[in-house]
C-alpha positions in Angstrom: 0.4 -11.7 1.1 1.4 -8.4 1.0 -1.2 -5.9 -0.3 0.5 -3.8 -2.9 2.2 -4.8 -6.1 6.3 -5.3 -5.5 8.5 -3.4 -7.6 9.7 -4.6 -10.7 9.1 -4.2 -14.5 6.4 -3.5 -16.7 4.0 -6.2 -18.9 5.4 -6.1 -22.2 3.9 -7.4 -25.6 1.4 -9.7 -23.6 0.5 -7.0 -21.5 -0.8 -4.9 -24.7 -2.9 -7.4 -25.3 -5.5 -7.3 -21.8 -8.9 -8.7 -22.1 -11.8 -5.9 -22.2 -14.7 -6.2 -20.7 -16.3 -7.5 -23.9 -14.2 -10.0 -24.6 -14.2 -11.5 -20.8 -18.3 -11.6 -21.1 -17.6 -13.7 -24.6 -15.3 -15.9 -22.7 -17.1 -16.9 -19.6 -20.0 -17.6 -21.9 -17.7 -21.0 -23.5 -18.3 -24.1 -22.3 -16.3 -25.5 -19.5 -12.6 -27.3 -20.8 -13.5 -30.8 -20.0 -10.1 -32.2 -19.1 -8.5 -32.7 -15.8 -4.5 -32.7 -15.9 -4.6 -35.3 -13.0 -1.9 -33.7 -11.7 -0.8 -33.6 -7.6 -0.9 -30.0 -7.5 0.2 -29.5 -3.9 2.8 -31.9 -4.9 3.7 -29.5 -7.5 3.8 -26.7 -5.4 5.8 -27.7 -2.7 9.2 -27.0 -2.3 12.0 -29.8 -3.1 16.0 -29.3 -2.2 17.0 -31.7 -4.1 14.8 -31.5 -7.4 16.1 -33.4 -10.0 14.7 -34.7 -13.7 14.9 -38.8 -11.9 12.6 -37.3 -8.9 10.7 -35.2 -10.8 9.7 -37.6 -12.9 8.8 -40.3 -10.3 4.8 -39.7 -9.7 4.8 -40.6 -13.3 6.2 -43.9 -13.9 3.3 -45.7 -14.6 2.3 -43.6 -17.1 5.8 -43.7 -18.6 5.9 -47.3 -18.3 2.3 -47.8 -20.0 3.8 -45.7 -22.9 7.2 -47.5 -23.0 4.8 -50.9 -23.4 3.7 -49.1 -26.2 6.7 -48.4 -28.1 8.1 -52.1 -27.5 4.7 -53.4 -29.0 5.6 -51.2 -31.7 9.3 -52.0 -32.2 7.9 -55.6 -32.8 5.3 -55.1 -35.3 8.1 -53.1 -37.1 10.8 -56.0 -37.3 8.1 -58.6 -38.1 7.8 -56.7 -42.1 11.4 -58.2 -43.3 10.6 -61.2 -42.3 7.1 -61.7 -44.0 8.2 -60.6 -47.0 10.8 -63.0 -46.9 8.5 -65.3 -46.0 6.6 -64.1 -49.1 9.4 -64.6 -51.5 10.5 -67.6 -50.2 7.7 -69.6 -50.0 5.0 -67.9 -52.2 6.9 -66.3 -55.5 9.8 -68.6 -55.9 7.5 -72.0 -55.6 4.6 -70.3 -57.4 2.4 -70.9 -54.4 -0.1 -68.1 -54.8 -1.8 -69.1 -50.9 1.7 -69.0 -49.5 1.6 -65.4 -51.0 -1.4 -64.5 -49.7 -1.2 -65.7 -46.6 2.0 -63.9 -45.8 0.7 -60.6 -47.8 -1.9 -60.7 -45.0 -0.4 -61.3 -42.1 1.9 -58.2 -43.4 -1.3 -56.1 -43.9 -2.5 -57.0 -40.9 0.4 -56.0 -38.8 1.0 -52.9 -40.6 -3.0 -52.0 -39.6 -2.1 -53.2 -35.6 1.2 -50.9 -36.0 -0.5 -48.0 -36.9 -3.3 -48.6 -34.0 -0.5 -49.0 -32.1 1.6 -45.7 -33.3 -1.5 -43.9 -32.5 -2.3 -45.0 -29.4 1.7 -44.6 -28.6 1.5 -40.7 -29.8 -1.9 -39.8 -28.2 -0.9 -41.8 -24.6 2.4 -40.5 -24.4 1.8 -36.8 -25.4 -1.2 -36.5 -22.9 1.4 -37.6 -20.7 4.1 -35.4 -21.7 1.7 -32.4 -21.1 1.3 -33.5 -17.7 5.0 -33.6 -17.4 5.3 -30.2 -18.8 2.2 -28.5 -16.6 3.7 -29.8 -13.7 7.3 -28.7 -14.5 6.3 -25.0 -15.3 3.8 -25.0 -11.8 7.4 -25.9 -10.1 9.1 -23.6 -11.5 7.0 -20.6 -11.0 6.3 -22.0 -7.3 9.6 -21.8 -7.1 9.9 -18.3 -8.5 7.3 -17.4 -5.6 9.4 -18.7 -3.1 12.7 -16.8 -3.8 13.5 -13.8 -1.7 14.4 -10.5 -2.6 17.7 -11.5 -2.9 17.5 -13.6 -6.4 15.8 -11.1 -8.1 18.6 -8.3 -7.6 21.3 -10.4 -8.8 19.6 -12.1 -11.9 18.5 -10.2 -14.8 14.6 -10.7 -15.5 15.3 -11.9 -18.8 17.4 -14.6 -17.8 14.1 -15.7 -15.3 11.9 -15.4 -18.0 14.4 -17.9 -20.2 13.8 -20.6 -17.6 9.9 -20.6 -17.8 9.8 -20.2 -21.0 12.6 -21.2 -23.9 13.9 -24.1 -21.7 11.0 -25.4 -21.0 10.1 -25.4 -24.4 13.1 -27.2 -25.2 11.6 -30.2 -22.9 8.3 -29.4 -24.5 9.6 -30.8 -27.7 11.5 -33.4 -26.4 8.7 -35.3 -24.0 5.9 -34.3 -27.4 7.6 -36.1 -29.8 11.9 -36.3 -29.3 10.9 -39.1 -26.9 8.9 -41.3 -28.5 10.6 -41.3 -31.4 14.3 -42.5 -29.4 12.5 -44.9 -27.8 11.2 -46.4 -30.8 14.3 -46.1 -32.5 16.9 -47.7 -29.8 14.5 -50.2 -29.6 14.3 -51.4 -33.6 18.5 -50.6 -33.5 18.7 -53.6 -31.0 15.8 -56.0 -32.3 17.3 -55.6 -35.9 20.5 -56.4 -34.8 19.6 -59.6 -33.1 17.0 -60.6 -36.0 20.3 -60.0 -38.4 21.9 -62.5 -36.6 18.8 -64.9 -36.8 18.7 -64.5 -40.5 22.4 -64.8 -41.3 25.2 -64.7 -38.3 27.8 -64.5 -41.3 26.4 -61.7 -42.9 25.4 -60.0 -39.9 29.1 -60.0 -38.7 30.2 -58.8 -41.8 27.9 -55.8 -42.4 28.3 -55.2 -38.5 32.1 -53.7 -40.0 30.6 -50.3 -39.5 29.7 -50.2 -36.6 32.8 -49.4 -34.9 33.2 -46.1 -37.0 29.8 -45.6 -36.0 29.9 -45.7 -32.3 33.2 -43.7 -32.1 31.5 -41.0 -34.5 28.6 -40.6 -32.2 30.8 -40.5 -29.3 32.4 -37.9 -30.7 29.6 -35.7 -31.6 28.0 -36.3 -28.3 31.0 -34.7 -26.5 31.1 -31.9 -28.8 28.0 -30.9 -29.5 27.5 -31.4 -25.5 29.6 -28.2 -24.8 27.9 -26.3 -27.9 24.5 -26.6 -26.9 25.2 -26.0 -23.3 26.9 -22.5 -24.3 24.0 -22.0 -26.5 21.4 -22.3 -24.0 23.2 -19.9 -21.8 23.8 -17.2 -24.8 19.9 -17.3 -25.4 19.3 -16.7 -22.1 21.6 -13.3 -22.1 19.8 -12.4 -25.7 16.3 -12.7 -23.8 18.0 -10.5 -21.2 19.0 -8.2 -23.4 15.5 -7.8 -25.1 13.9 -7.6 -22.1 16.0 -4.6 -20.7 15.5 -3.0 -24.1 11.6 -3.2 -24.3 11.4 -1.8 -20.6 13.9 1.0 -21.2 12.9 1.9 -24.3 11.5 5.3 -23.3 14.8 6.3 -21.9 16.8 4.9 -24.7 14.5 7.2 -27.1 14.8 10.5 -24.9 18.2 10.0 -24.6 18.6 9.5 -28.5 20.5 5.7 -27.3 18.3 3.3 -30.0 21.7 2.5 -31.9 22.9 1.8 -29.0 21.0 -0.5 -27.9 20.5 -2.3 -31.1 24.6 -2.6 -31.4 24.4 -4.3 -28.2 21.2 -6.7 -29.2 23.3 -7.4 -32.3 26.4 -8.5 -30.7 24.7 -10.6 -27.5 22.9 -12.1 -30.5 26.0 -12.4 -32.9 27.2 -14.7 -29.8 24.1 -17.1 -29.8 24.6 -17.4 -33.2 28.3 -18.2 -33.3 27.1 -21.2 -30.9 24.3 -22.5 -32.7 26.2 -22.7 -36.4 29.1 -24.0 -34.4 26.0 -27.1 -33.0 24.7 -27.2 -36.8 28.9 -27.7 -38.2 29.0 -30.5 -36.2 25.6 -32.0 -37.3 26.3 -31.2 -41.2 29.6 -33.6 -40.2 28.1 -36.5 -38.5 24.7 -37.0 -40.1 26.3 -37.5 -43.9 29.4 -39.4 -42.1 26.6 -41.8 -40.4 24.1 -42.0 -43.6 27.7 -43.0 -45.6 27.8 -45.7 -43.6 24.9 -47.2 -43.8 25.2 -47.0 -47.7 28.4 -49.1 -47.0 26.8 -51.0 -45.5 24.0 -51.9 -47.7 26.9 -52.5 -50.3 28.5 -54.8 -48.4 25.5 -56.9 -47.2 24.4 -56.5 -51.4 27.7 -57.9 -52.5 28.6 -60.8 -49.8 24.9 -61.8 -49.7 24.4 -61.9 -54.0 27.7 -64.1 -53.4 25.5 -66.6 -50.9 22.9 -66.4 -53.3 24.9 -67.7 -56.4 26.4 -70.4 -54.1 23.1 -71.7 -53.3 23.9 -70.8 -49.0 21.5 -68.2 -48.9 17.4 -67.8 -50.4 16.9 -64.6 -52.5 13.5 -63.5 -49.8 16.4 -63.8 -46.9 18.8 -61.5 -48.6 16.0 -58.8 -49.5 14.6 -59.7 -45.8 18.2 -59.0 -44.4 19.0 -55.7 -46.8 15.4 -54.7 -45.7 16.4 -55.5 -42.1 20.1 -53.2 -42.4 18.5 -50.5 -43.8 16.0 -50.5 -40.7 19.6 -51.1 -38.6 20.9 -47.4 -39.8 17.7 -45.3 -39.7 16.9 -45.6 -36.7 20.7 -44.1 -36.0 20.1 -41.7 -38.4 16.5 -40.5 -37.0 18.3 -40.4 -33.8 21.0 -38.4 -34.8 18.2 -35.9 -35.6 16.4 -36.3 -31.6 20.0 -35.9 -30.5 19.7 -32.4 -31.1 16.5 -31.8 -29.0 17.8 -34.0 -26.4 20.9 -31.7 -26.0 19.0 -28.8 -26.1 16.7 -30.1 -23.4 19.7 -31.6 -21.2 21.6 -27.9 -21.3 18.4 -26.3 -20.6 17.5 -28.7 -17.7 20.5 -28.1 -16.0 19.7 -24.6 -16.0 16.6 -25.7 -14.3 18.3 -27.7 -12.1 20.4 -24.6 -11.1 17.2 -22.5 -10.7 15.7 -25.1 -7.9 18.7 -25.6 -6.0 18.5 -22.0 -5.3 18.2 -21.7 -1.8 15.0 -20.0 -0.1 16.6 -17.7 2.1 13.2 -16.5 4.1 11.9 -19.7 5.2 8.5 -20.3 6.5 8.5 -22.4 9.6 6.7 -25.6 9.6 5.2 -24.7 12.9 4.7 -20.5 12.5 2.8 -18.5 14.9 -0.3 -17.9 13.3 -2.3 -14.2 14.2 -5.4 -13.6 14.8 -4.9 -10.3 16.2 -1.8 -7.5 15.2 -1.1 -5.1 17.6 1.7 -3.7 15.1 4.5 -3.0 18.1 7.7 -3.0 15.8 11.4 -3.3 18.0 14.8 -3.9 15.9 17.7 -5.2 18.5 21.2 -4.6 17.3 19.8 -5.6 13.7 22.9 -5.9 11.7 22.0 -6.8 7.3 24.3 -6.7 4.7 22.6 -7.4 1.6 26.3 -10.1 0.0 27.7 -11.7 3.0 31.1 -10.5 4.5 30.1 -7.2 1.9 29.6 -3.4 3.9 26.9 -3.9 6.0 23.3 -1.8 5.3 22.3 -2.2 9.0 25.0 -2.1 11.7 23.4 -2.6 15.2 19.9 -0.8 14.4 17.9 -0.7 17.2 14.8 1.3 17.5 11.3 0.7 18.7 8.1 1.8 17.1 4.8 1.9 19.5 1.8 0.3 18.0 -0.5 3.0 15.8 2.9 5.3 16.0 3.6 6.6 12.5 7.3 6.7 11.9 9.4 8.3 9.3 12.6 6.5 8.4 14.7 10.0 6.9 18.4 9.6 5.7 20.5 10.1 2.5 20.4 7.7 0.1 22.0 4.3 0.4 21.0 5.3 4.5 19.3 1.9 5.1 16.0 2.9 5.3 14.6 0.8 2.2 16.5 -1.9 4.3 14.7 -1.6 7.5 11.0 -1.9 5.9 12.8 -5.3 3.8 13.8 -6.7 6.8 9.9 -5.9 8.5 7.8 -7.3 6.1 10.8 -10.1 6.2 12.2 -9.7 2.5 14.8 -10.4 4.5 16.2 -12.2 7.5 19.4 -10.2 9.0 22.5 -11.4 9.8 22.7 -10.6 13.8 19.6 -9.2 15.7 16.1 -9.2 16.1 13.2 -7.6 14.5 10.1 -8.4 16.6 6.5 -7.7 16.3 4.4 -7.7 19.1 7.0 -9.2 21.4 8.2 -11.9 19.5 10.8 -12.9 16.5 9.4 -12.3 13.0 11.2 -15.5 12.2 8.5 -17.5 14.6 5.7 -16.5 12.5 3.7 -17.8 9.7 4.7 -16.1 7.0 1.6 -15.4 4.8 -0.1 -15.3 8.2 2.7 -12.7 8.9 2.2 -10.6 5.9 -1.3 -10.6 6.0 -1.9 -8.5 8.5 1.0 -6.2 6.6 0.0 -3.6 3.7 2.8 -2.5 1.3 2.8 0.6 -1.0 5.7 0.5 -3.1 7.8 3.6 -4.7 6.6 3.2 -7.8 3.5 1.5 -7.4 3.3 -1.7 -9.9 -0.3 -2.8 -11.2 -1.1 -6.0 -12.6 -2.7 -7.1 -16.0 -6.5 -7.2 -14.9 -9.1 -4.6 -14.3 -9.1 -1.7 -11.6 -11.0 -3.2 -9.3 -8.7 -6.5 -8.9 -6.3 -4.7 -8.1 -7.5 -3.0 -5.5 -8.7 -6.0 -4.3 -5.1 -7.8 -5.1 -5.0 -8.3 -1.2 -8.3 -9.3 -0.2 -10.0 -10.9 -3.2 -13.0 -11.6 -1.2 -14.1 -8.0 -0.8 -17.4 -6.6 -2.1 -17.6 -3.8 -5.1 -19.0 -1.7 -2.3 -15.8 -2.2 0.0 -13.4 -1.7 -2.6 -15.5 1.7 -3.8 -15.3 2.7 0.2 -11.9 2.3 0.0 -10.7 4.1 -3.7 -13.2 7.3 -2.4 -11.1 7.0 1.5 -8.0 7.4 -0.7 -9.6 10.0 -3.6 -9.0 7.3 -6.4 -12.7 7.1 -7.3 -13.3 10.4 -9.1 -10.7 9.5 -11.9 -11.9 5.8 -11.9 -15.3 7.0 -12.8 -14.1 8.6 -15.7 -12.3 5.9 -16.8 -14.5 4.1 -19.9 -15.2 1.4 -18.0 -14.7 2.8 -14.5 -13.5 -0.3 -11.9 -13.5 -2.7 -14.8 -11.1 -0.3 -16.9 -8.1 -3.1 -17.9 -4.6 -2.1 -16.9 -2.5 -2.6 -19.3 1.1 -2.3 -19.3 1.8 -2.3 -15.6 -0.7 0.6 -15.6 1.4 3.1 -18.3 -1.6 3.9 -19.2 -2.3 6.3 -16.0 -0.6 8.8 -14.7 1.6 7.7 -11.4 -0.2 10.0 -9.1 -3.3 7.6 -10.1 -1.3 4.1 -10.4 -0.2 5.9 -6.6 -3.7 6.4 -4.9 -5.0 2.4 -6.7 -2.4 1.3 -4.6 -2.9 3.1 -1.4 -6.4 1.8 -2.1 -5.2 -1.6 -2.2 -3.5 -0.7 1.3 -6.4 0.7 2.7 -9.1 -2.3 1.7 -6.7 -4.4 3.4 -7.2 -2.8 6.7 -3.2 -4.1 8.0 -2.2 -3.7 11.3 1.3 -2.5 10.3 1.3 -0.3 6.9 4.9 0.2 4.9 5.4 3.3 2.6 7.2 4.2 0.1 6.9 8.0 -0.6 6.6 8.6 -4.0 6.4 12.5 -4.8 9.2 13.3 -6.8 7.6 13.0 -10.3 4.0 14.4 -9.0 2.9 17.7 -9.9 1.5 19.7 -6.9 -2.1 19.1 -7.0 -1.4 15.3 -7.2 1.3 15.5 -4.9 -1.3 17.2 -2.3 -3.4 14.5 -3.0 -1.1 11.5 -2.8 -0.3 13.1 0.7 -3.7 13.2 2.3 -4.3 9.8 0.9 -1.0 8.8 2.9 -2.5 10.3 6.0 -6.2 8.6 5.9 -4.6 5.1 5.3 -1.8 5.6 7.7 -4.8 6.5 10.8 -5.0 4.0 13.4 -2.9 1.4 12.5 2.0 1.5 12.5 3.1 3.3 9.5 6.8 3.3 8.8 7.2 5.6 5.9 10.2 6.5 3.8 10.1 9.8 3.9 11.9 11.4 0.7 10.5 14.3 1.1 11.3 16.4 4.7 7.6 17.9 4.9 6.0 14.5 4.7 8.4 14.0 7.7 7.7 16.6 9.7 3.9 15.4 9.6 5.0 12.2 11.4 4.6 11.1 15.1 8.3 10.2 15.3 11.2 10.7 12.9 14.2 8.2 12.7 17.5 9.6 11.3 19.9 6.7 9.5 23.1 7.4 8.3 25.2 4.6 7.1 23.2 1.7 8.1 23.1 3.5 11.6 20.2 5.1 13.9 21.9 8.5 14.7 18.7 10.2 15.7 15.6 9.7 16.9 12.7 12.3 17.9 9.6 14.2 16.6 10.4 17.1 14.2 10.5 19.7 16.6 12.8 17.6 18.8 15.2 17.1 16.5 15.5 20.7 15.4 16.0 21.9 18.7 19.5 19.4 18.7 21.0 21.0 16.3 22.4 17.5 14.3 22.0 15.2 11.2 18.2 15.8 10.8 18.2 20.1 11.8 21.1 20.0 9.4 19.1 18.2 6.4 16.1 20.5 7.3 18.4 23.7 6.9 19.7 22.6 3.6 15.8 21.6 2.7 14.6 24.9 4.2 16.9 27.6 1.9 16.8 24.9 -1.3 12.8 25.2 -1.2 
């Protein structure tokens, strides 16, 4: 990968929370977890264009189908109750037979005891399973996350990301935990209770079965509705999560510029919308759940009056009319109690077709099955006629670049902004694929590499240099985890980090926190020209990063540049002039176009776009 932390935003609350050194010595001192989530991990990992739930689902059908046994064993012990107390009333109080009595009380007890062996085994099988289901989903997703280029990220709000790994998975967690199970049980006792009512009494069963077409047209009805209402739901959340997410990361703008109310109004009114489309879910519950619970009462009445008739008349026993009311009331709670998981399921539909959407996103940087794989980088860089625009058929950021950069040449990309110079060092370390052209490396297409083979041998030091949650010394090491404490403490003092890290409390094992807000960005700058360096890449990308540096640091920052940049490509974007002048080879873009090229002195002596930016530089400083 490449070493250096991408751009992007901070840690938030999770990120106040890191681990100190303390409380990581308590840890490793636990005992081992003990379970194995038996999970295909590579499986998992792998990429799948046409992801869907039915696929996803596939390596674990057995496990479904074991628990699905389960829930049919229990279905039956359930419908066998009715008719032993029938059985009971029947035959043991109406002909005074006390061992008829008992023997049916029995049998009863006993199958209530097997039921609730069963009902545990059913919640303990099928939850493990569920977490399985849910561990793999989430190592998918965040696979898939990995996988995405450059070009996702810039057009979706983080938020929105952050919705799909979190609040709609959720809403499968508690669906698979305990939504599931309790359908399944409950579509199965809905059809064994209507065939046992027909057992018992065909007549009455047709009868009370008046209600059913109300029923079904009811739940049709809701279905559709509340369809639509969760679905808009789902995708006002994920804009709330948005919103929050912007707010927490610009908060220290929103204060200096006095803009809280602002920001608030705007929370309130993304949130005003969620919740306009969650009561608007909830109306339509509060109508069908009462409108389905009336009908089973009318039900009851019904099957109570035409039954006590058959009673009188001598055409039905008293144990089969309590077995059959028994029997209807088991017919409508199971609709009821689904009425109930039809909420979670909707949620969990709406929010798997946002998943859905996330997977089918195209990888746009693909990694070829049969990549070149490097043993050695010369770091020889050539772009041919590279054209790049970032939307297709949009104004192109590249149009016909072509350049070539000698290997161990430091080069510094200088243009105004919007240039294309942040473009040319995306399309290097292959962020991006351009449109027409080639960028080659050593002689050959970057597209006919390995990719993490590729990147490997590249070191990236971002603008603002992003730090992840863990201590110092991982992240320098972020790109070669393998390295000793002495290598990465040869590589902070090559760079000048390790005088400030040994004054931090707990020098290389100092947590970051935050995305490193803790430390000022001339320090969060030299870790990660540390992390560069400890890499050792054949081909080093920089981002200058000066502008909010006060001089000492700035001075420091620079000569750090320098020592990492020996001996090895360095394409720097140069913001600043003087960094440029220090160069081998300056590269003037202008408009997505190489205008110039030549060392500093060069470039002055032709009197064009650079001498004139130099000019300009010269009587502003």
């Amino acid at each position: 990968g490449l070493g250096g932390g991408g751009g992007g935003g901070g840690g938030g609350f999770g990120a106040m929370l890191a681990p100190t050194p303390e409380l990581m010595e308590k840890v490793s001192e636990l005992p081992p977890a003990n379970y194995e989530p038996k999970v295909d991990i590579n499986r998992a990992e792998s990429y799948d264009p046409h992801f869907s739930p039915k696929r996803f689902l596939r390596p674990f059908l057995l496990p479904l189908i074991g628990g699905l046994s389960l829930v049919l064993v229990d279905t039956l012990l359930t419908l066998a109750g009715p008719l032993f107390v029938r059985n009971g009333v029947d035959n043991g109080i109406l002909n005074h037979s006390m061992s008829a009595l008992f023997i049916a009380s029995s049998i009863f007890l006993g199958t209530t005891f097997l039921d609730w062996v069963d009902t545990w085994g059913e919640l303990a099988f099928t939850g493990k399973t569920a977490e399985r289901v849910l561990f793999t989903l989430r190592i998918r997703i965040f696979s898939q996350l990995q996988r995405l280029g450059l070009n996702f990220y810039e057009k979706e709000m983080a938020g929105r990301i952050m919705t799909r790994m979190t609040t709609d998975v959720d809403a499968q967690s508690q669906l698979l935990q305990s939504g599931l199970v309790n359908a399944l049980v409950n579509i199965f006792t809905f059809i064994g209770v209507g065939i046992v009512l027909f057992v018992v009494d065909p007549h009455l069963a047709t009868v009370s079965f008046a209600v059913v077409p109300p029923l079904f047209f009811a739940t049709w009805w809701f279905r559709n509705r509340s369809r639509k209402q969760y679905a808009l739901a789902r995708e006002r959340i994920a804009l709330v999560n948005a919103n929050l997410q912007e707010g927490i990361s610009g908060i220290r703008v929103s204060q200096a510029f006095n803009q809280e109310k602002r920001h608030t109004s705007a929370f309130k009114e993304v949130s005003s919308d969620y919740l306009e489309a969650r009561v608007g879910a909830q109306r339509l519950v509060a109508i069908y759940f009462p409108f389905v619970h009336l009908l089973s009462d009318v039900a009851i009445a019904i099957v109570l009056g035409f039954g006590s008739h058959l009673v009188v008349d001598k055409n039905m026993a008293v144990g089969s009319l309590i077995a059959f009311l028994l029997l209807v009331n088991q017919f409508f709670s199971p609709i009821q109690q689904l009425s109930q998981t039809f909420d979670q399921w909707q949620q969990a539909r709406a929010s798997m077709a946002k998943i859905e959407e996330l997977m089918s996103e195209t990888v746009t940087v693909e990694n070829p099955s049969d990549g070149m794989i490097f043993d050695n980088m010369h770091g020889e860089i050539s772009f041919e006629d590279v054209h790049f625009s970032y939307v297709h058929n949009r104004e192109l950021a590249l149009s016909g670049a072509t350049f070539n950069v000698a290997s161990g040449e430091t080069v510094a990309l200088v243009g105004e902004t919007g240039a294309g110079k942040s473009t040319v060092v995306k399309l290097i370390a292959r962020f991006y694929d351009p449109n027409e052209g080639v960028v080659s490396v050593d002689g050959d297409d970057i597209k006919r590499f390995d990719l993490p083979s590729f990147r490997q041998h590249l070191g990236y030091v971002p603008q603002e240099a992003f730090l992840f949650t863990t201590s110092v010394k991982e992240n320098i090491a972020y790109g070669n985890p393998d390295a000793s404490p002495a290598e990465i403490e040869e590589a902070a003092t090559a760079v000048g980090a390790h005088e400030f890290i040994s004054r931090l409390r707990h020098g290389y094992m100092q947590p970051i926190v935050a995305g490193g807000r803790s430390l000022s960005a001339g320090q969060r700058q030299l870790i990660a020209l540390a992390r560069a360096k400890l890499m050792d890449p054949s081909i080093l990308l920089l981002d200058e990063a000066t502008a909010n540096l006060d001089l000492s640091t700035e001075a420091k920052v620079q000569r750090a540049m320098e020592i990492v940049s020996k001996e090895r490509t360095t394409i720097l974007i140069a913001h600043r002039l003087q960094s440029a002048k220090l160069a081998d080879r300056i590269i003037v873009l202008d408009q997505g176009k190489v205008v110039e090229t030549g060392t500093h002195d060069a470039l002055l002596v032709k009197g064009g776009y650079y001498a004139k930016m130099w000019n300009a530089y010269a009587v502003a400083k």
